[in-house]
VEXDREN-2710 file (C-alpha; in Angstrom, 1 decimal):
% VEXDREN-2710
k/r/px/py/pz
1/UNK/42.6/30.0/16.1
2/UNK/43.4/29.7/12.8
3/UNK/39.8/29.0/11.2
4/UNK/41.0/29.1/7.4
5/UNK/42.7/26.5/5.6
6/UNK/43.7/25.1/2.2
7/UNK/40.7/23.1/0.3
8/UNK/37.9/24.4/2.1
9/UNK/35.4/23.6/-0.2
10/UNK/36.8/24.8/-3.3
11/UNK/40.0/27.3/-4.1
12/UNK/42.5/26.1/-2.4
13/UNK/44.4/28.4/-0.4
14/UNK/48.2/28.6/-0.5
15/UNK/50.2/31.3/2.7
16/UNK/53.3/31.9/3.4
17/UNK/54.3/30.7/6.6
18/UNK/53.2/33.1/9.5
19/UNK/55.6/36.0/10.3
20/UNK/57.8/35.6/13.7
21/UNK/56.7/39.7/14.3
22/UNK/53.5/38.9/14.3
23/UNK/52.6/35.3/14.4
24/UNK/50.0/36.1/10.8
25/UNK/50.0/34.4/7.6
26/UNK/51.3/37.4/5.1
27/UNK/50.2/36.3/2.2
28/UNK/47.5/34.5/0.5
29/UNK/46.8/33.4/-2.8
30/UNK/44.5/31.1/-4.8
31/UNK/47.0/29.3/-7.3
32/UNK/45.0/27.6/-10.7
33/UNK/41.6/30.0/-10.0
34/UNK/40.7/32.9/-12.3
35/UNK/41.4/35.8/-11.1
36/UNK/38.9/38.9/-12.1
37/UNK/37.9/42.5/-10.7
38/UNK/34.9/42.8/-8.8
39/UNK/33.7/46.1/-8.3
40/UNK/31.3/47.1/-5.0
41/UNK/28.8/50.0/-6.1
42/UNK/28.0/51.1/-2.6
43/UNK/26.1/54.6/-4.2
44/UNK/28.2/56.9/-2.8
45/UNK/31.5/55.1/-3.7
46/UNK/33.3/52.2/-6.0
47/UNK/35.1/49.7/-4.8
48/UNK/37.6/48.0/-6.6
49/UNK/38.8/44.5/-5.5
50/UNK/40.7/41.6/-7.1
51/UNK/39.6/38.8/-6.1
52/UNK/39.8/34.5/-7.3
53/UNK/36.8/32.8/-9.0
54/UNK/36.5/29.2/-7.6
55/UNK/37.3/26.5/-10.2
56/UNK/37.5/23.5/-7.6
57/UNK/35.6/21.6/-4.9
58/UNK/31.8/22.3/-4.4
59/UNK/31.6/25.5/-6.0
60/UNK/33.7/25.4/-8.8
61/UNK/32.3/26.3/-11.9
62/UNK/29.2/27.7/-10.5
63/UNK/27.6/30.9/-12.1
64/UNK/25.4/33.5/-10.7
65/UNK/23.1/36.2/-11.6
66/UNK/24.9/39.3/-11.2
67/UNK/26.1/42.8/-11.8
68/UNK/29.6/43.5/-13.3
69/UNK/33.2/41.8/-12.7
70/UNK/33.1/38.7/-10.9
71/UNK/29.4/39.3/-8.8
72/UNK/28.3/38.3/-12.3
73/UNK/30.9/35.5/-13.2
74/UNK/31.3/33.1/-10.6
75/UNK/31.7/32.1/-7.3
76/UNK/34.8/34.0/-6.2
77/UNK/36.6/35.1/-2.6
78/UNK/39.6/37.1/-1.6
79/UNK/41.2/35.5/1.2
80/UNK/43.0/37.5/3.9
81/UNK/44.1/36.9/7.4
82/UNK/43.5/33.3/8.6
83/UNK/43.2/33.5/12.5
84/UNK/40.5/34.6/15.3
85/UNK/40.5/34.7/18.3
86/UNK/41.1/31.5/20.3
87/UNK/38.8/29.1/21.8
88/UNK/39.5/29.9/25.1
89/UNK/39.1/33.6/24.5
90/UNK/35.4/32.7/23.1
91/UNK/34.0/30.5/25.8
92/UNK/35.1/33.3/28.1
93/UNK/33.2/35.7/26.3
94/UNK/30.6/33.7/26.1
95/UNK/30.6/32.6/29.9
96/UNK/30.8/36.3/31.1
97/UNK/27.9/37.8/28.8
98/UNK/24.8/36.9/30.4
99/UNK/22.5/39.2/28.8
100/UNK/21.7/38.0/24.6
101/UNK/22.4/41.6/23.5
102/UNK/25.7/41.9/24.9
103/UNK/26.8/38.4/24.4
104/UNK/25.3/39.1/20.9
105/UNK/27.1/42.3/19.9
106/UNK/30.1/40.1/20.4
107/UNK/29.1/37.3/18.4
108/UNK/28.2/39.6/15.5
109/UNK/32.1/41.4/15.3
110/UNK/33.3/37.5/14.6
111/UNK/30.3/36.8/12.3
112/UNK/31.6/39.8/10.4
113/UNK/35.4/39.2/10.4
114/UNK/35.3/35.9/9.3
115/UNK/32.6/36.9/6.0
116/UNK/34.8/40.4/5.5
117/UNK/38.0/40.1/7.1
118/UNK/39.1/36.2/6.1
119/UNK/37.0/35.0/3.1
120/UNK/35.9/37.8/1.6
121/UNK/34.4/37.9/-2.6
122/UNK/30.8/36.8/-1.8
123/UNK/31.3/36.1/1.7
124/UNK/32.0/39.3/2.3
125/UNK/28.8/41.3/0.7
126/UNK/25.5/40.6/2.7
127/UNK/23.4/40.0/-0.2
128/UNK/25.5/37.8/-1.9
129/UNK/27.4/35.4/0.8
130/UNK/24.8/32.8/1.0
131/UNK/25.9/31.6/-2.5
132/UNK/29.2/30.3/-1.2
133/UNK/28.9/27.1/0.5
134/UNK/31.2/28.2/3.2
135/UNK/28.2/30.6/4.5
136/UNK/26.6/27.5/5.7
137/UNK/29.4/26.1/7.7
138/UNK/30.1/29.4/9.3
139/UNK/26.3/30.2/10.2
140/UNK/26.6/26.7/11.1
141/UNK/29.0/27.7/13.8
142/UNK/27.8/30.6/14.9
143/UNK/24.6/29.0/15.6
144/UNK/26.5/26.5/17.6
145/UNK/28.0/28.9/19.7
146/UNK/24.6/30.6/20.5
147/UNK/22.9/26.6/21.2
148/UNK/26.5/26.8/23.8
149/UNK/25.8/30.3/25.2
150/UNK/21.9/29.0/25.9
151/UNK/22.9/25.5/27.3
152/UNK/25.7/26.8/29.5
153/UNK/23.6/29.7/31.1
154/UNK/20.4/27.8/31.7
155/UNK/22.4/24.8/33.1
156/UNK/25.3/27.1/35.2
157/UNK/22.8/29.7/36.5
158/UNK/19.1/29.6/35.4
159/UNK/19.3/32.8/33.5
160/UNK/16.5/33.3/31.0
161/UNK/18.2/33.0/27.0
162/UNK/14.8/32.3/25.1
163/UNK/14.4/36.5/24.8
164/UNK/15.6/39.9/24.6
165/UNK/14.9/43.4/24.2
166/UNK/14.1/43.8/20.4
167/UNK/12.4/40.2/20.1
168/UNK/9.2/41.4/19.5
169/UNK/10.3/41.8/15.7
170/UNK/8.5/39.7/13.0
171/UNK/10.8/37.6/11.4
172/UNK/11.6/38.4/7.0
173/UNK/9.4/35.4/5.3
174/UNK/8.0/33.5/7.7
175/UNK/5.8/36.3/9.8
176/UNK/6.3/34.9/13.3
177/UNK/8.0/37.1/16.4
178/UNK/12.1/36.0/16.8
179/UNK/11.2/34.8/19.8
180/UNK/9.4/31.8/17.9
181/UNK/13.0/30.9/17.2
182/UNK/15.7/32.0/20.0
183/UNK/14.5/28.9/22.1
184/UNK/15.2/28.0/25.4
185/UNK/17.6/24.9/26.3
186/UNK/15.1/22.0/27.7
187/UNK/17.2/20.6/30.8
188/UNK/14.9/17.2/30.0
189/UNK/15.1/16.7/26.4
190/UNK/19.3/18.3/26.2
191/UNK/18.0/20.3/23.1
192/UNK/16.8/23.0/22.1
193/UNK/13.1/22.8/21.2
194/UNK/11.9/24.5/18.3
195/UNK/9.4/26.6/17.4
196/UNK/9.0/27.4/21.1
197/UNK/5.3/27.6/21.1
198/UNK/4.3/24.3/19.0
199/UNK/7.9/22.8/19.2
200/UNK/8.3/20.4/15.9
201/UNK/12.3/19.7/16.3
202/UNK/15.1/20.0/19.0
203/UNK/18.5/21.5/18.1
204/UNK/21.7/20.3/19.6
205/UNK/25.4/19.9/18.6
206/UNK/27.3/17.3/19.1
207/UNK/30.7/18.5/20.7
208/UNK/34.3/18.4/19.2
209/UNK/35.5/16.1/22.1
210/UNK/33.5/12.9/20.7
211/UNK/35.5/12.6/18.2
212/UNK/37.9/10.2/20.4
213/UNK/37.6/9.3/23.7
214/UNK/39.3/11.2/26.6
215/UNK/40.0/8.9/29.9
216/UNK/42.4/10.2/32.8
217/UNK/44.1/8.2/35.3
218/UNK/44.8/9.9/38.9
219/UNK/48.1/10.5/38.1
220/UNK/47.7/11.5/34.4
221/UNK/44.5/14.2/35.8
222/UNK/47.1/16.0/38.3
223/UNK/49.6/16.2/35.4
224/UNK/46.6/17.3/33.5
225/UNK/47.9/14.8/30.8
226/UNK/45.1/13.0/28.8
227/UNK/45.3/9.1/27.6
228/UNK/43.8/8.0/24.0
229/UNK/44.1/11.7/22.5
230/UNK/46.2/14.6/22.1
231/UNK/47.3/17.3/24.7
232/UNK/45.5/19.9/23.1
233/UNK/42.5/17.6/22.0
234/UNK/41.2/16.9/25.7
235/UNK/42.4/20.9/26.8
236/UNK/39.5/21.8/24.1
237/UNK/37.4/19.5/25.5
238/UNK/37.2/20.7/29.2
239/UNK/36.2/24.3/27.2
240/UNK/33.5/22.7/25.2
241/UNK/32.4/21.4/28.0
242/UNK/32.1/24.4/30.5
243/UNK/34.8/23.0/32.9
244/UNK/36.7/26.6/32.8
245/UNK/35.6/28.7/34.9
246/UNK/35.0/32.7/34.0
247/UNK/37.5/34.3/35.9
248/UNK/41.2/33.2/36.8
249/UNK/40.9/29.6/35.3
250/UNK/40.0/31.0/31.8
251/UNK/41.8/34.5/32.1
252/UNK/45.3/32.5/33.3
253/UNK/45.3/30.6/29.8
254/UNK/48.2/31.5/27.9
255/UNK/47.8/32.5/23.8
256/UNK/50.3/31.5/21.3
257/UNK/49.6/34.3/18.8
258/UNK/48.3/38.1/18.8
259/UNK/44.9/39.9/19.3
260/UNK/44.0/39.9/15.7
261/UNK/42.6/43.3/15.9
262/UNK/43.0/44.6/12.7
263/UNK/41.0/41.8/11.6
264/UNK/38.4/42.5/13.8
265/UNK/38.0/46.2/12.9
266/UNK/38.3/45.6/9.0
267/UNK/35.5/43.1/9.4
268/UNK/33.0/45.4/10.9
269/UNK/34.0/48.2/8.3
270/UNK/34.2/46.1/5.6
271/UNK/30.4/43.6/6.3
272/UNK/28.2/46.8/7.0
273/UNK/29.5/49.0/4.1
274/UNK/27.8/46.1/1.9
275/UNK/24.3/46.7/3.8
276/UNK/22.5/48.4/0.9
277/UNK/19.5/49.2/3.0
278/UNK/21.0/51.9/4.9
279/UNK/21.9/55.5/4.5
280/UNK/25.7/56.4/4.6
281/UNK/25.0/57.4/8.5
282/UNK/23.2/54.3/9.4
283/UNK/26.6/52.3/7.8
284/UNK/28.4/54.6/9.4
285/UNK/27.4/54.8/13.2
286/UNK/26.6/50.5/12.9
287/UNK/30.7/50.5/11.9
288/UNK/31.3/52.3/15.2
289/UNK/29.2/50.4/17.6
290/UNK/30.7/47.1/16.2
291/UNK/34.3/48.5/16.6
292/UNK/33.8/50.1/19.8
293/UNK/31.9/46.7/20.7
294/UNK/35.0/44.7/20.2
295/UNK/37.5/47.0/21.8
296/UNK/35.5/46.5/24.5
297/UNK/35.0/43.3/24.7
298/UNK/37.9/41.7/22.5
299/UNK/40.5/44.1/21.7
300/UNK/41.6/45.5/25.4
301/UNK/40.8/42.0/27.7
302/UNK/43.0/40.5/25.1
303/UNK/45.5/43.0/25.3
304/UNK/46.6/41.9/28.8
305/UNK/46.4/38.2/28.5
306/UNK/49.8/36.8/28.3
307/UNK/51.6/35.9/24.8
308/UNK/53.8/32.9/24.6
309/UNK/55.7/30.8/21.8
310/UNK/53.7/27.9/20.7
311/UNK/55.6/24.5/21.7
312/UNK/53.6/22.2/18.9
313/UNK/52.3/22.7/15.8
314/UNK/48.7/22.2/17.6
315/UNK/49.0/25.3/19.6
316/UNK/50.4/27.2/16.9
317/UNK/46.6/26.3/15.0
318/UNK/44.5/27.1/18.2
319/UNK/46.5/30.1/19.3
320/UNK/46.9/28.7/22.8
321/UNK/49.1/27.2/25.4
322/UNK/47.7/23.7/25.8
323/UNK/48.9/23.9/29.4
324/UNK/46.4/24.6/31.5
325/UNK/44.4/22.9/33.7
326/UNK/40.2/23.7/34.3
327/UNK/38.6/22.0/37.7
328/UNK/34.9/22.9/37.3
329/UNK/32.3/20.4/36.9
330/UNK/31.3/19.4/33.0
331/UNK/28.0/20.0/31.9
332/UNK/25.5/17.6/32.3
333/UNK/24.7/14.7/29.9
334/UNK/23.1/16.2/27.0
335/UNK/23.6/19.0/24.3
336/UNK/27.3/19.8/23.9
337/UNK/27.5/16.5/25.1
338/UNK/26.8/14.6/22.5
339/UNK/23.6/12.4/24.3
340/UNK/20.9/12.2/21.8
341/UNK/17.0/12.8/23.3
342/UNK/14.8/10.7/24.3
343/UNK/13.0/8.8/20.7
344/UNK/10.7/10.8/19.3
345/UNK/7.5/9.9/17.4
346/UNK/8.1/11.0/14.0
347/UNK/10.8/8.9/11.7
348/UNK/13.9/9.8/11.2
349/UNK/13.5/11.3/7.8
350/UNK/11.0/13.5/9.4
351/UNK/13.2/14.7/12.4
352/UNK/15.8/15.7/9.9
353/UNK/13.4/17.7/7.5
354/UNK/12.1/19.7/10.8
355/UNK/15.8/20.3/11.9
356/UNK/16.7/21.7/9.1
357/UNK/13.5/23.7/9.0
358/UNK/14.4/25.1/12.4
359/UNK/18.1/25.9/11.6
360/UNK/17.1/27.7/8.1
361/UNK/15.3/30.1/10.6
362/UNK/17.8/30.6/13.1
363/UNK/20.4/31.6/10.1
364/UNK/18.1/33.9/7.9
365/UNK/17.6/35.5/11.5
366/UNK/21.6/36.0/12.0
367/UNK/21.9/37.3/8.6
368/UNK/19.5/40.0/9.1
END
C-alpha cells in the first residue's frame, strides 16, 4: 500500500506519477525545503547522503544537537519509494505466524523499510529517528499490528502471545522483564492489560472500519457490494476484522502493484548499518537474517500471488484488487472492534496518562 504521501507532517512530498513497468513512484523530491549533506560515520566507512531539512508542518524549523551536515541542522529526511506491502499481504502474515519470534522477524523487515527504505534522514538512523514526529505514527502502527497479531491469536485459537523465547531480558530504563509489557489480550475487558502483573491501563485500537458504517443487504452481501461506504472501504474492513481466512481466501486476493523487494532488502541494509553498538560482523550477519527473513516470508509468497491492473484510484493506493470476497466470522466485540471496556475507576485524565505510559514502553521496546 502506498504508506507515504504529500504533507505528512512537514516536507511535503512531490512524485512523479508511478511507472507502468513497475507500478513505483520514480521520483521524489521535497520542493521549498533546504537541502543539505548529511554524512553517516559508521567507523569503518562515510556515508554521504543528500537529504531535505523540514521547513513546514510539525517539525519545521526544529534544531537538534548534532554532529556534522544536517544530523546537526535540522530535522531532515530523504524520501524514497512510497509503497509496502499490501494489507492483505500483512494480515496473512500475521494470521499464519503463530509463534512471536517468527511473526516478529517479519514485523521488524517492515519496521525497517519504512524508517530506511521510505523516509529516511533521521528516520532512517536508530539513534536519531525518534526526533521526527513521524517515528511516533509509525511505532504507533506497528504496535497496532502487534495489539492485532495478539487479539486475533487468542480469540481464533487460544495460542499463548504474552511471551517468547528471549523475554526474560530487562527492559533499557525502566528495569522490569519484557514480559511486564508483551501483554496478553483480555477476552473480558477487549484490551490489552498493562503491566501484566499489576495492570494500570488496557491498550486497544480502534479499527479503520469505524470510520463509516458498513451495512449489507442479502443481495448486496452475495455481490459482495457494501452500502454507506466505498468498495474498497468495507474489503479493508473484513481484513481488519479477521474475516479472511489464512489460506485460499487471503492467498486468492489479487495485488495491483509489485513485491517491493528492493525496498525491503535496502531497508534491512540500510536500519542496521546505523546500529552503532555492534561490530561490523554483528551489522553484518543481523543484515542477512533480516533479508533472508523476508525472502522467506515476503519476497517468494509474494512472488506467486497474482498481479493485476488497478481498476480505481483506491486500488492503485492499497495495491489490491478490491474484489474479493472473505466468509469467516468477525472478531468478537471488542479490540479491533472499536467497543470500549467496561468504566474503569480512575478519571479519564488518568486512564490517558497510564496509556501513554504503557505505549512509551511497548515503543522503546521495538526500537531496541
Amino acid at each position: 500500500s502506498v504508506v507515504w504521501n504529500s504533507n505528512r507532517y512537514g516536507g511535503r512530498v512531490e512524485y512523479t506519477p508511478p511507472s507502468e513497468a513497475t507500478g513505483f513512484m520514480d521520483e521524489f523530491k521535497i520542493p521549498n525545503a533546504e537541502k543539505c549533506e548529511d554524512i553517516l560515520d559508521l567507523g569503518f566507512v562515510q556515508i554521504k547522503n543528500v537529504d531535505f531539512c523540514i521547513t513546514d508542518g510539525v517539525a519545521g524549523g526544529w534544531t537538534h544537537p548534532g554532529g556534522f551536515g544536517c544530523t546537526g541542522k535540522c530535522v531532515h529526511r530523504r524520501p524514497g519509494s512510497g509503497r509496502l506491502n499490501s494489507f492483505a499481504s500483512v494480515v496473512a502474515y500475521l494470521e499464519r505466524n503463530e509463534k512471536f519470534e517468527t511473526m516478529n522477524q517479519w514485523l521488524d523487515g517492515q519496521h525497517a523499510a519504512m524508517h530506511a527504505s521510505i523516509v529516511g534522514g533521521d528516520m532512517g538512523n536508530v539513534n536519531d529517528s525518534p526526533i521526527d514526529p513521524v517515528f511516533f505514527l509509525h511505532h504507533g502502527f506497528v504496535d497496532r499490528m502487534f495489539a492485532w497479531w495478539q487479539e486475533y491469536h487468542t480469540l481464533k485459537g487460544g495460542s499463548p502471545t504474552a511471551t517468547c523465547d528471549d523475554c526474560g531480558r530487562t527492559l533499557p530504563f525502566y528495569n522490569e522483564p519484557y514480559t511486564e509489557w508483551m501483554g496478553q489480550f483480555d477476552t473480558q475487558k477487549n484490551c490489552i492489560p498493562l503491566p501484566a502483573s499489576k495492570p494500570t491501563s488496557c491498550i486497544s485500537y480502534v479499527g479503520h472500519h469505524l470510520e463509516g458504517t458498513v451495512t449489507f443487504s442479502l443481495a448486496q452481501q452475495k455481490l459482495g457490494q457494501p452500502t454507506g461506504t466505498s468498495v474498497c472501504e468495507a474489503h479493508m474492513d473484513m481484513l481488519v476484522q479477521g474475516q479472511c481466512q489464512e489460506g485460499i481466501e487471503l492467498e486468492s486476493i489479487e495485488n495491483t502493484c509489485p513485491c517491493p523487494d528492493e525496498v525491503l532488502r535496502s531497508g534491512c541494509t540500510n536500519w542496521i548499518r546505523t546500529m552503532t553498538d555492534m561490530t561490523r560482523d554483528q551489522v553484518e550477519a543481523k543484515t542477512q537474517q533480516c533479508i533472508s527473513t523476508l525472502e522467506t516470508t515476503v519476497i517468494e509468497p509474494e512472488g506467486v500471488r497474482k498481479t493485476v491492473t488497478a481498476v480505481t484510484t483506491e486500488e492503485a493506493k492499497l495495491c489490491v484488487r478490491c474484489n474479493f470476497k472473505c466468509n469467516g466470522a468477525a472478531l468478537p466485540p471488542g479490540g479491533e472492534s472499536g467497543m470500549e471496556a467496561a468504566p474503569a475507576a480512575p478519571s479519564a485524565v488518568q486512564v490517558a496518562e497510564q496509556e501513554a505510559e504503557g505505549l512509551v514502553a511497548r515503543l522503546w521496546a521495538a526500537v531496541r
